[in-house]
Structures are given as C-alpha cells and as structure tokens.
N, C-alpha and C positions, 0 to 999 in steps of 0.2 A: 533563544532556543525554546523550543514547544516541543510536544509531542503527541502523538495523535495515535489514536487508536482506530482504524477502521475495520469495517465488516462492509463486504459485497456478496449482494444477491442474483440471483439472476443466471443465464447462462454462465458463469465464468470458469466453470472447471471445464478443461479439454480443450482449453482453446487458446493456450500457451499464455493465459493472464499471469501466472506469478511469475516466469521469464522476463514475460513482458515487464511488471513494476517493475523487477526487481534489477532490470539494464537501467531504466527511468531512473531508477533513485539512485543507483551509482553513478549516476553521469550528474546527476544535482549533487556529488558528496552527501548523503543523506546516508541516517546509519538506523538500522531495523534489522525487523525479519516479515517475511509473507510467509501464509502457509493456506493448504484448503484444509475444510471444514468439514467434516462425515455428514454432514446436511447438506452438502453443494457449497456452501458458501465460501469465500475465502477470506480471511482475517488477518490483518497486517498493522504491523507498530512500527512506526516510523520516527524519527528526532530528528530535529533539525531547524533550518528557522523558517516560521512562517510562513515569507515569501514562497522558497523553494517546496514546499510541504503544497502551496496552493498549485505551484506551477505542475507539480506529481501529476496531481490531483485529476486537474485540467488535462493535462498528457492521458492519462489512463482513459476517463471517461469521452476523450475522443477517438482514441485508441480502437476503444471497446464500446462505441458509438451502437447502440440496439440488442446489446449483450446484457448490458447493468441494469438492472431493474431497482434496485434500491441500494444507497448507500447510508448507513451508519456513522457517522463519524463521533468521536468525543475527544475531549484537548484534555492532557491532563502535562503533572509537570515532567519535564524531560528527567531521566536517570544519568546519564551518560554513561552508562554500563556498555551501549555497543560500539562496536570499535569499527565494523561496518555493515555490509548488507547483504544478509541471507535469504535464502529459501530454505524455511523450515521444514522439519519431513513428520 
C-alpha cells in the first residue's frame, strides 16, 4: 500500500476531472479524496497499491489527453484513515 499525493495543472476545473478521478478510483477500490484548488488546480490523495495508483494515473491523463499540463506527484506512507473515495468541497 502507498499513497500519493497529487496536484494537476492545466485545464482541469470545469471539465468534469474530479467526477471523472473520482468514478476511476472507485472502480480500482482505491480510497481518497479529489478536490479543486482556488488556483485552478486540483489536488487529490489517493492509498492504495501501486499497481492500481499507476493504472489511475494512466486512466486520467488519457482521459484528460491536452487538458493536464503538469502533474506533481509525491509517495508518501499510506494512513488508512480513508474508508473510501470522495470529492472534497
């Protein structure tokens, strides 16, 4: 289990991206939250294992193929505090 901390740039508010993760990481069992960012950005904590985390990943940015201009990521260690997967407000 891992957990990942990302930030996206780029187009991604208004254009249905935390929906979008946020169906992606439920259908991987994956447990977080998405939320946007008073900058544009959206920023999402996700746990789960690697594998699945990569396969998100890979889902979103073809997903949102000329949308994402830059992605952040960082690993840090899972909590298991979440039980499953929100849109934060």
């Amino acid at each position: 289990m891992v957990q990942w901390h990302i930030l996206y740039s780029g187009r991604v508010q208004g254009v249905g991206f935390r929906y979008t993760f946020a169906r992606k990481a439920k259908a991987l069992e994956l447990a977080g939250w998405v939320k946007n960012l008073p900058d544009g950005r959206v920023e999402a904590v996700v746990e789960g294992s690697a594998t699945d985390l990569k396969i998100l990943m890979s889902d979103v940015a073809e997903h949102f193929d000329g949308h994402i201009h830059h992605i952040d990521k960082t690993e840090r260690k899972p909590t298991g505090r979440f039980t499953g997967f929100n849109i934060a407000f």
